[in-house]
Kinemage of the C-alpha trace (Angstrom):
@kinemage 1
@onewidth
@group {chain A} dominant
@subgroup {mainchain}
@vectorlist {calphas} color= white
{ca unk a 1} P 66.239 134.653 27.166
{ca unk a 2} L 69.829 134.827 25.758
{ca unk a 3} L 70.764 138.298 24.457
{ca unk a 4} L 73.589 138.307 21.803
{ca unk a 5} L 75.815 140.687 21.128
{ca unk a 6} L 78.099 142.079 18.088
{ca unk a 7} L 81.767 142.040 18.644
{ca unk a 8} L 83.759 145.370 18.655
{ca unk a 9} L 85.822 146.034 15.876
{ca unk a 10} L 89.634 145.657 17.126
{ca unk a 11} L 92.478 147.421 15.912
{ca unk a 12} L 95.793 147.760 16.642
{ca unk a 13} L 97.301 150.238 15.128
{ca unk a 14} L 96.885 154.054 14.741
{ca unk a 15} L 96.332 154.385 11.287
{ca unk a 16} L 93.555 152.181 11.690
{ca unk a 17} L 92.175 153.741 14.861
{ca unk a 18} L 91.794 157.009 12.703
{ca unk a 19} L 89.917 154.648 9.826
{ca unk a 20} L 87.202 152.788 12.404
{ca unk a 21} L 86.712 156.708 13.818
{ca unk a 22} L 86.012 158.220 10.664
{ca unk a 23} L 82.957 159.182 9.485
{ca unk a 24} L 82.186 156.173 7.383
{ca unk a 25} L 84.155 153.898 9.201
{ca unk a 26} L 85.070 150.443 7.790
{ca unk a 27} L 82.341 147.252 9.128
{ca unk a 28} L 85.211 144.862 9.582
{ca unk a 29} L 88.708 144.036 10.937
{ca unk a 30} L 89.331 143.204 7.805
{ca unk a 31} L 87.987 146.571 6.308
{ca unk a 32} L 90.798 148.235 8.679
{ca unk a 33} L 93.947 146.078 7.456
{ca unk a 34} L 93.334 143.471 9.197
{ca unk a 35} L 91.759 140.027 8.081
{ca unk a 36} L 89.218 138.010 10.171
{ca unk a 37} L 91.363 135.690 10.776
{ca unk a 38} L 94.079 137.571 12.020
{ca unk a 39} L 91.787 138.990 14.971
{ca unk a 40} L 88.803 137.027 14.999
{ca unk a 41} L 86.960 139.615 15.864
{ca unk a 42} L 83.794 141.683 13.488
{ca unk a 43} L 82.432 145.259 13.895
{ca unk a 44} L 78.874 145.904 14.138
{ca unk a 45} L 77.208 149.492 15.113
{ca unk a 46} L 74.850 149.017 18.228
{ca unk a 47} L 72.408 150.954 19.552
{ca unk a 48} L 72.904 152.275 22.902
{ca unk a 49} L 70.493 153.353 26.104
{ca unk a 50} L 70.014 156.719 27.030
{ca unk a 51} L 69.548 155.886 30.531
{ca unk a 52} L 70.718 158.228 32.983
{ca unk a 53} L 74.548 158.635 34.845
{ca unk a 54} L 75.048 157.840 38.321
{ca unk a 55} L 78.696 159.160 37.834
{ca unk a 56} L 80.271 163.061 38.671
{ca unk a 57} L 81.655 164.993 35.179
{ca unk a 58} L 83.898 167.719 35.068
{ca unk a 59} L 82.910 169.374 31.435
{ca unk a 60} L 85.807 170.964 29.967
{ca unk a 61} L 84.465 170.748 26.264
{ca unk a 62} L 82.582 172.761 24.475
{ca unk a 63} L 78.607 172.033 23.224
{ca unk a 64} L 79.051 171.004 19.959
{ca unk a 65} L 79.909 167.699 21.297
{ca unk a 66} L 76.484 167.184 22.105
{ca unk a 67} L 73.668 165.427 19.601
{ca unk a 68} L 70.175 166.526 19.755
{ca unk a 69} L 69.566 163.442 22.234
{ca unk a 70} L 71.948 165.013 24.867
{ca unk a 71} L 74.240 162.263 23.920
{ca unk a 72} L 77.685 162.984 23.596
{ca unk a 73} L 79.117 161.450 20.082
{ca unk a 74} L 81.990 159.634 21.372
{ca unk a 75} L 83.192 158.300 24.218
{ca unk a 76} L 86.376 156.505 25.557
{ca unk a 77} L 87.073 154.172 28.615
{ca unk a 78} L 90.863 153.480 28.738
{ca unk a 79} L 92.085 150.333 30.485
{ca unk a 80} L 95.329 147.671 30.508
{ca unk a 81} L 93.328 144.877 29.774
{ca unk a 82} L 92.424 141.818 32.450
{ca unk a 83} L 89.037 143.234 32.444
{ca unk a 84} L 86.587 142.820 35.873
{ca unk a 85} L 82.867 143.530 36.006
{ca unk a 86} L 84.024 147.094 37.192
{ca unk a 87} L 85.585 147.940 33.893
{ca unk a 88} L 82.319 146.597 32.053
{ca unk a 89} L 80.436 149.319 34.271
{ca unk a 90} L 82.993 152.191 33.092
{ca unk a 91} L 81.916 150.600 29.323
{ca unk a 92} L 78.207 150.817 29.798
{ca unk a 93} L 78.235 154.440 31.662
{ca unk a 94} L 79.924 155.302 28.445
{ca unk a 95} L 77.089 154.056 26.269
{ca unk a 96} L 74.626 155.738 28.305
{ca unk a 97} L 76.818 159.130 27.891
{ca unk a 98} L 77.567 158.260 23.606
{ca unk a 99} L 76.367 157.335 21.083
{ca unk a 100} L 80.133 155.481 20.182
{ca unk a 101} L 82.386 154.111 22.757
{ca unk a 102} L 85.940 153.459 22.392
{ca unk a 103} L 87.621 150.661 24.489
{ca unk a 104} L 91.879 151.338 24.613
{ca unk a 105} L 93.581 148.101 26.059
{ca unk a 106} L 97.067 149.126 26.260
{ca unk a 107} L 99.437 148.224 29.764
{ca unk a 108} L 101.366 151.200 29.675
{ca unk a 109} L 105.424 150.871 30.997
{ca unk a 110} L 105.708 154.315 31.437
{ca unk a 111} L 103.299 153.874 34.449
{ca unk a 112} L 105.384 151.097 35.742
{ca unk a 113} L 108.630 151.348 38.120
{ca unk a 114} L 111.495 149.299 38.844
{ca unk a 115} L 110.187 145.727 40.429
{ca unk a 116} L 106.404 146.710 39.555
{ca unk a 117} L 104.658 143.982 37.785
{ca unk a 118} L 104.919 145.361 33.794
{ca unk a 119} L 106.043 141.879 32.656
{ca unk a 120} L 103.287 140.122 34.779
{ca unk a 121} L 100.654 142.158 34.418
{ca unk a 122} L 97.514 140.122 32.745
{ca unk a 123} L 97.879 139.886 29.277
{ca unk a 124} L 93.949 138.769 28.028
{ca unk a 125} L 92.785 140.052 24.868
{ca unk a 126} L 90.306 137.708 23.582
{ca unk a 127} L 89.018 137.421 26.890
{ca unk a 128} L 88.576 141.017 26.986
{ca unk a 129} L 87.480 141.451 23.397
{ca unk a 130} L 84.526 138.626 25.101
{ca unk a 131} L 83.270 140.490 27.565
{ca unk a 132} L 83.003 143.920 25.994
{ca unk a 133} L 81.131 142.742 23.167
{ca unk a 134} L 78.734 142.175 26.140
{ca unk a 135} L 78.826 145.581 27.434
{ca unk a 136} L 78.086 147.651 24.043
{ca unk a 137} L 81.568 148.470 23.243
{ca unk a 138} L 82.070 149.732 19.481
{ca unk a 139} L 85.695 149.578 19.243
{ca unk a 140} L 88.650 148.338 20.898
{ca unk a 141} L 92.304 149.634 20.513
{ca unk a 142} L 95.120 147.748 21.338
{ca unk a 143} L 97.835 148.929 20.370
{ca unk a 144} L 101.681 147.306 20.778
{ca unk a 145} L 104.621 149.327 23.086
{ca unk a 146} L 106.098 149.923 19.750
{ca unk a 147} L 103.098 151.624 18.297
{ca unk a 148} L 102.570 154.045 21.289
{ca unk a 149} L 105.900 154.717 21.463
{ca unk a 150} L 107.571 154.173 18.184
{ca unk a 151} L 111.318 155.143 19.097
{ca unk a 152} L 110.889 154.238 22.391
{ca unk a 153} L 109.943 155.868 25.393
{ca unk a 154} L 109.596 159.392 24.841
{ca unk a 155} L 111.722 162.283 25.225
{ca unk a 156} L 108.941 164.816 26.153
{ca unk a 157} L 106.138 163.542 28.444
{ca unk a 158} L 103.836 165.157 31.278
{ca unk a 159} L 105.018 166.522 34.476
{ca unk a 160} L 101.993 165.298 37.277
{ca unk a 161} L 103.213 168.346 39.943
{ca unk a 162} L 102.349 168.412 43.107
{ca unk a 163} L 99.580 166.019 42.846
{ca unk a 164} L 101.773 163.343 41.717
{ca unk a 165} L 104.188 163.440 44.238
{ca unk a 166} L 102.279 162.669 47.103
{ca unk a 167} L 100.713 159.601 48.467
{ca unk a 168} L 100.522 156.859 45.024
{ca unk a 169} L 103.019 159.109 44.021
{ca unk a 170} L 104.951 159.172 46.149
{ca unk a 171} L 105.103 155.303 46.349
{ca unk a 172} L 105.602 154.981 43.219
{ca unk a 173} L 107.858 158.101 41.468
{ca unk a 174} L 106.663 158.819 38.389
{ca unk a 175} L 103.665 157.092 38.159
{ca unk a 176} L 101.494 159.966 37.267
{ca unk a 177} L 103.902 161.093 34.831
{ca unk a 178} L 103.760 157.793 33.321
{ca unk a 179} L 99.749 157.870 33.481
{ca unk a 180} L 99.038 161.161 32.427
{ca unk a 181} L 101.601 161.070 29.516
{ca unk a 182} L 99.271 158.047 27.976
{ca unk a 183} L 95.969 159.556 28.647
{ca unk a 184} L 97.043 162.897 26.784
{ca unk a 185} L 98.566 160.466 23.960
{ca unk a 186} L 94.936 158.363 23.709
{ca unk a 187} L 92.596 161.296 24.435
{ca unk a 188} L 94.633 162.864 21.164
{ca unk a 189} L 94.422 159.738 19.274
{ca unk a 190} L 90.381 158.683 20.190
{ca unk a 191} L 89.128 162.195 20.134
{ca unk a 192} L 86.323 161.602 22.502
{ca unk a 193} L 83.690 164.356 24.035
{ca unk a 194} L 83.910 162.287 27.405
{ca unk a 195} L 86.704 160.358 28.788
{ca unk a 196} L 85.166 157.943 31.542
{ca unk a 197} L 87.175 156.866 34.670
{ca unk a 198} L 86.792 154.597 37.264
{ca unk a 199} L 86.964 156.554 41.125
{ca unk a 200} L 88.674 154.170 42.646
{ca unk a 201} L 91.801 155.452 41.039
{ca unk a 202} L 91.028 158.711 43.221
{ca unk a 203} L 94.234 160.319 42.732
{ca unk a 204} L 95.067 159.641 39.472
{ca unk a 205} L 91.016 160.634 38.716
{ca unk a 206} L 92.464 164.051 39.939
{ca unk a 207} L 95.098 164.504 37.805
{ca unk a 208} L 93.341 163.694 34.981
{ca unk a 209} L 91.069 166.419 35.503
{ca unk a 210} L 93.268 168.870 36.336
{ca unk a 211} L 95.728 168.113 33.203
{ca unk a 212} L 92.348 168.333 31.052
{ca unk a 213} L 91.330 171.609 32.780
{ca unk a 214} L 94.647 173.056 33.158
{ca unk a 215} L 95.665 172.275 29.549
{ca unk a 216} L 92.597 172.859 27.888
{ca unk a 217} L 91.775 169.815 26.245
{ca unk a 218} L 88.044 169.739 25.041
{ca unk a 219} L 86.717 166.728 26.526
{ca unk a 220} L 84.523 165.916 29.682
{ca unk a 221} L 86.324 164.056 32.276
{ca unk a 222} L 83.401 161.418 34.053
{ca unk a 223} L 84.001 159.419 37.428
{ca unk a 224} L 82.243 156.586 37.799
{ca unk a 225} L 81.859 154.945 41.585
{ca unk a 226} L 83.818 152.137 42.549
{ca unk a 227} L 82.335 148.725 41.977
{ca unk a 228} L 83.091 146.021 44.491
{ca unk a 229} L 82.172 142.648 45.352
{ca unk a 230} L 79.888 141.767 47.809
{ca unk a 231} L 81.618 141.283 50.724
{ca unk a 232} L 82.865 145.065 50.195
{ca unk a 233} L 86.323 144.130 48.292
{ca unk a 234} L 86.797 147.095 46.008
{ca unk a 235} L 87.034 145.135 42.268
{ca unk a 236} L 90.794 144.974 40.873
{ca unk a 237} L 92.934 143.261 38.345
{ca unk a 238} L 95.266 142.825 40.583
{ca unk a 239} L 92.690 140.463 42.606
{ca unk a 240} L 93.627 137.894 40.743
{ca unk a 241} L 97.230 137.613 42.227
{ca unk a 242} L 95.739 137.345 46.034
{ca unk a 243} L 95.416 133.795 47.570
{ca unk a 244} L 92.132 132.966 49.138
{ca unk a 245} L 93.691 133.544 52.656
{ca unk a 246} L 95.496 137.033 51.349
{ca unk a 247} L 91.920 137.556 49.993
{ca unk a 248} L 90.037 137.290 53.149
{ca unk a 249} L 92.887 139.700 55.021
{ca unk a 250} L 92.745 142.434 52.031
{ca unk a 251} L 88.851 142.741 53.609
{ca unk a 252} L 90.656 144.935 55.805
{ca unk a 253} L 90.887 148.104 53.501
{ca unk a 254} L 87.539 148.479 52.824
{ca unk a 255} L 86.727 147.572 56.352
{ca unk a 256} L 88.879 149.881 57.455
{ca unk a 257} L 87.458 153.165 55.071
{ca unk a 258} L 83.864 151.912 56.652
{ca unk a 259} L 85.532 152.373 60.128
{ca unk a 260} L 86.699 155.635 59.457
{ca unk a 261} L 83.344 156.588 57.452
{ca unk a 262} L 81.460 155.406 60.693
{ca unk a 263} L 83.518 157.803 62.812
{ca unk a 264} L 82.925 160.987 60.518
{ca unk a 265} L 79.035 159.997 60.563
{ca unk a 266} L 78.971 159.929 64.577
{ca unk a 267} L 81.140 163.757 64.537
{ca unk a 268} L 84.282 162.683 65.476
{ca unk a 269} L 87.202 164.523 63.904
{ca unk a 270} L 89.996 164.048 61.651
{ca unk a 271} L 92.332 162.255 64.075
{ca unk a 272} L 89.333 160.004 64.970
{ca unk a 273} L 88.667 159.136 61.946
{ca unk a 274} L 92.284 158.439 60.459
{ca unk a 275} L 92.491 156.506 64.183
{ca unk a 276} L 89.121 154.505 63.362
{ca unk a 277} L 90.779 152.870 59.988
{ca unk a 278} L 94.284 152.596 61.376
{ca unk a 279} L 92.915 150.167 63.895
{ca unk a 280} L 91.151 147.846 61.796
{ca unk a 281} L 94.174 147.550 59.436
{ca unk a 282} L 96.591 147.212 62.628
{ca unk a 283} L 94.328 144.259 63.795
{ca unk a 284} L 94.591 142.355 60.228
{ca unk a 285} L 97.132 140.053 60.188
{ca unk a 286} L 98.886 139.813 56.620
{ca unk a 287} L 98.522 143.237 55.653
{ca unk a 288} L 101.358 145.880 55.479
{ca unk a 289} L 100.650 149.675 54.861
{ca unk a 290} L 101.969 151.587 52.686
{ca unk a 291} L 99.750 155.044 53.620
{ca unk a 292} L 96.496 155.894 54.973
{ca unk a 293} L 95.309 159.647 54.764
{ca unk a 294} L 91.945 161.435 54.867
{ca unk a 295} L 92.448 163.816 52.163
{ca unk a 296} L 90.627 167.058 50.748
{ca unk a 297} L 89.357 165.480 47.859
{ca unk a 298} L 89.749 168.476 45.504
{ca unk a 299} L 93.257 168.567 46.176
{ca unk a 300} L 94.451 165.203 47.951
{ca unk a 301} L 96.094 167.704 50.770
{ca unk a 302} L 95.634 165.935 54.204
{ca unk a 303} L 92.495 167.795 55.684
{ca unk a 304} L 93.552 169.529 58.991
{ca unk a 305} L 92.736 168.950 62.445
{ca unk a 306} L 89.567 171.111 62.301
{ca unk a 307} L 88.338 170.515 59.004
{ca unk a 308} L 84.160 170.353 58.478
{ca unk a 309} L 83.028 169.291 55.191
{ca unk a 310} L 83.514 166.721 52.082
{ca unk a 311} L 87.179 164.145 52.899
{ca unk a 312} L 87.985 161.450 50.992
{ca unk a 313} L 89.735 158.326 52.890
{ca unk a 314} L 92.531 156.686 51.153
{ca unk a 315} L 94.425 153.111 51.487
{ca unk a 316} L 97.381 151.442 49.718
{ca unk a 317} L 98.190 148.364 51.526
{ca unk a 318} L 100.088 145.251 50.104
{ca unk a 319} L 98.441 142.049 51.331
{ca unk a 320} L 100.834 138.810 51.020
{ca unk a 321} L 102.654 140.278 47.512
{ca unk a 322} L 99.817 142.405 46.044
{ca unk a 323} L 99.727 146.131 46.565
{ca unk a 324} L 96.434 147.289 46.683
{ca unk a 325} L 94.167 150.858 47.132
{ca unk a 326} L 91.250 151.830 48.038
{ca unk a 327} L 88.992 154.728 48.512
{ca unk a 328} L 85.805 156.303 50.478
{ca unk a 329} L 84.313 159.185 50.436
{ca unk a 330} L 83.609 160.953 54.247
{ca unk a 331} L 81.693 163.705 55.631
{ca unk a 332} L 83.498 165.721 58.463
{ca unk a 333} L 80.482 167.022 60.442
{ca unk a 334} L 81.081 169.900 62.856
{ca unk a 335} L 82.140 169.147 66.191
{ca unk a 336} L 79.167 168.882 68.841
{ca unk a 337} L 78.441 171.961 70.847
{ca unk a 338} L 79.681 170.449 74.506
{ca unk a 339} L 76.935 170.976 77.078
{ca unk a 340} L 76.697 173.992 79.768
{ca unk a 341} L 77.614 172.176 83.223
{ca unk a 342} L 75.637 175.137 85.127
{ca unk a 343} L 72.248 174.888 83.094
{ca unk a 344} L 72.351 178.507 82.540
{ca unk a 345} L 73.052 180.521 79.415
């Protein structure tokens, strides 16, 4: 049985954004400025599940946001575009969480450094456009550089702290800045009661939540698992850049988290753990890394020596020319109680 789907309604710009969020919201591109033609792409309102979340929230809004259903009213998933079967899981834990869902498509420079891959990064609307329609998204914005930053880049943008100046920040200097400066701009502009996020992104799931907590913006910040293939590759646009031999050797990272994971399950400690993963990526030819750290996860602060409790496992790695990261949660059990050699209490 074929199931069809109604296309999102696409628009780029903000002034139409505010029109397909209003309360009576236009039916058609063309309704929002835009002809049929000019997208190719029609709006229709669709029902959406109420099925539970298998995701963690951190609720920072207040309950009005809520219908009688329990169902939020809005919510947004924001992405660059070159969209995986991971994304499309972000887009249908935001049905099940509202009752509208807002796609943003927008590759964001500000997130980008010197020799990053801005100008190469996927550029696939329609494609895109495609397969949301098959995940329930109601509308799509995708906006130009020049309408997110009319001007230019700005002159006042978000400072990341701490957290973005270790570890993916670190690597790449003012990455977070970069991220969390678009994510303020786009939770302003979509207005959502939940903003849903993809955990692989650990680190940058973080600062999200602590901007939105920190700066009191009413929305709910959701983390969705990571999705991966099924030999254990965590799902990435950036997959598409790997050759089928760099692909076999990037295998490694998540090989090397479900070393490490192994370790903390059998009670060794930190330095096991961290020593479990390092070996598996040592042992992988093709595969250079950039960090690997067992982290607290509420603060990405490496865990110390003696630590018991929750850890979080991190990777960035570049395999042939793709960087890529990774992420597993770990549970740091306390160490075994070493047996009396006399028998005797």
């Amino acid at each position: 049985m074929v199931t069809h789907h109604a296309q999102p309604l696409v628009v780029t710009t903000r002034a139409h954004l505010a029109r397909a969020l209003a309360p009576n919201p236009p039916t058609s591109s063309a309704e929002c400025g835009r002809t049929a033609a000019q997208t190719g792409h029609e709006a229709a309102v669709r029902p959406h599940s109420a099925d539970g979340s298998a995701g963690r929230s951190v609720d920072n809004s207040s309950d009005n946001s809520v219908d009688g259903s329990g169902k939020a009213a809005r919510a947004v998933v924001m992405t660059m575009g070159a969209l995986h079967a991971g994304h499309l899981e972000l887009v249908r834990e935001a049905g099940r969480l509202a009752d509208q869902v807002v796609v943003t498509i927008f590759v964001n420079p500000l997130q980008f450094g010197p020799g990053e891959d801005y100008e190469r990064y996927p550029r696939t609307l329609d494609a895109d456009v495609a397969l949301l329609a098959t995940a329930g998204a109601d509308v799509v914005f995708a906006p130009t550089r020049e309408e997110m930053y009319p001007g230019g880049d700005p002159i006042v943008s978000v400072t990341s702290g701490r957290i973005g100046t270790v570890l993916e920040g670190k690597s790449r200097p003012g990455h977070f800045d970069g991220v969390l400066t678009v994510v303020l701009k786009l939770l302003h502009l979509t207005a959502p009661d939940v903003a849903v996020f993809g955990e692989k992104d650990a680190q940058q799931l973080l600062a999200i939540t602590r901007t939105v907590a920190d700066l009191n913006v009413p929305v709910v910040v959701h983390g969705v698992p990571i999705v991966r293939d099924d030999d254990g590759l965590a799902l990435s646009s950036r997959n598409a850049y790997l050759s089928a031999a760099d692909r076999a050797h990037a295998l490694a990272l998540s090989g090397a988290l479900l070393a490490g994971r192994e370790a903390a399950a059998s009670g060794r400690d930190a330095a096991a753990v961290r020593a479990a993963a390092e070996g598996m990526l040592a042992a992988t030819p093709g595969v250079v890394v950039d960090y690997l750290a067992l982290v607290d996860p509420t603060t990405v602060e490496d865990v110390p020596q003696t630590y018991v409790g929750p850890a979080l496992l991190l990777v960035a790695a570049r395999v042939g020319a793709t960087r890529l990261i990774d992420n597993m949660a770990v549970e740091l059990l306390a160490a075994p109680r070493p047996a009396n050699p006399g028998g005797t209490q």
